[in-house]
C-alpha positions as CSV (number, residue, x, y, z in Angstrom):
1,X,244.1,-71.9,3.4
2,X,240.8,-73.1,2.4
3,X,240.3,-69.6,0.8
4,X,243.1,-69.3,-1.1
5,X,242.4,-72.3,-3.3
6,X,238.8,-70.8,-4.0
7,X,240.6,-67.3,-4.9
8,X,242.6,-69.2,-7.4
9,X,240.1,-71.4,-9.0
10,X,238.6,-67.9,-9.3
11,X,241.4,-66.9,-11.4
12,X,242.5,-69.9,-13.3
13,X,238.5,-69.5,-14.9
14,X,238.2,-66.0,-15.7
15,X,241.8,-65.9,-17.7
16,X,240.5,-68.5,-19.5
17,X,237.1,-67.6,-20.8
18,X,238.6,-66.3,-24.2
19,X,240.3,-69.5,-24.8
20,X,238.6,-71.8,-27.9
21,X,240.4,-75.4,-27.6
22,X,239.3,-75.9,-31.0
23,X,241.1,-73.3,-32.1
24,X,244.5,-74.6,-32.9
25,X,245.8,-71.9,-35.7
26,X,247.9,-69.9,-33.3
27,X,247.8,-66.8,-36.3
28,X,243.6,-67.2,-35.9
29,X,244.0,-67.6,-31.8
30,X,245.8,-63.8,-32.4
31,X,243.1,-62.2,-35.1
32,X,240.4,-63.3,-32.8
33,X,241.9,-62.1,-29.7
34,X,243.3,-58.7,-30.8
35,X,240.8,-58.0,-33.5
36,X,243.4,-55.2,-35.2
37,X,246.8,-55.2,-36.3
38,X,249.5,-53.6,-33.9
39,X,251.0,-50.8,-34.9
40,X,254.1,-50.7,-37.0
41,X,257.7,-50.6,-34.9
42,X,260.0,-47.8,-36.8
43,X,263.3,-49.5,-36.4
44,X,266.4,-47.1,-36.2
45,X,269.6,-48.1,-37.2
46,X,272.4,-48.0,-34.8
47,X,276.0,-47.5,-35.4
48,X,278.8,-49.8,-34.5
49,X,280.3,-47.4,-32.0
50,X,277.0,-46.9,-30.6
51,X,276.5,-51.0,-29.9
52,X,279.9,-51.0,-28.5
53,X,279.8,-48.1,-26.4
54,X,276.3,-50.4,-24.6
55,X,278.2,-53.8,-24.9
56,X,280.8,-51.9,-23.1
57,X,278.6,-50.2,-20.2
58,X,277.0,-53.9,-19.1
59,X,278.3,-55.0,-16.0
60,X,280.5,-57.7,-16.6
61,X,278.7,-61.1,-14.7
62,X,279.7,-64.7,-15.4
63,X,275.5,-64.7,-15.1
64,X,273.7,-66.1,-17.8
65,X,270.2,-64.8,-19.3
66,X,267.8,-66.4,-21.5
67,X,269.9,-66.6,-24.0
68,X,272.7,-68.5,-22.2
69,X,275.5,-65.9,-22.9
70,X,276.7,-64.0,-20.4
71,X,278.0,-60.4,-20.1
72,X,281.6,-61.3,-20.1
73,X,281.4,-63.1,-22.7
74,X,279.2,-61.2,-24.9
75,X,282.3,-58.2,-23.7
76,X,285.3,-60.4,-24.7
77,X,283.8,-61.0,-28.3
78,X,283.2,-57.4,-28.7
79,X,286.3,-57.2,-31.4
80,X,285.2,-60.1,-33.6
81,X,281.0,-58.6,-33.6
């Protein structure tokens, strides 16, 4: 057990070396960490039919994600989206 502790100590310190605790701009934290910008997302519109036909093909769960909603839910409001 001994070994594991030293294995994450290990960890915890190298995913930490890029870390500056003065730096507290979270946009600078990303310039300095990433150096370039990422590249653009080309968004594609979908249709109405197309977003129900997906609503439609989730399995209906009483389940809730991050979000809090679940699939039946999201399923019954399909007509008023």
């Amino acid at each position: 057990m001994h070994n594991q502790w030293i294995i994450v100590d290990a960890v915890k310190s190298d995913n930490n070396k890029h870390i500056n605790a003065s730096m507290i701009n979270p946009i600078n934290y990303l310039a300095n960490s990433f150096g370039r910008p990422f590249a653009k997302i080309g968004w594609q519109c979908a249709s109405t039919y197309e977003i129900e036909k997906i609503i439609k093909s989730l399995k209906t769960k009483n389940t809730c994600g991050h979000d809090e909603i679940s699939n039946r839910i999201i399923k019954l409001t399909v007509p008023y989206l």
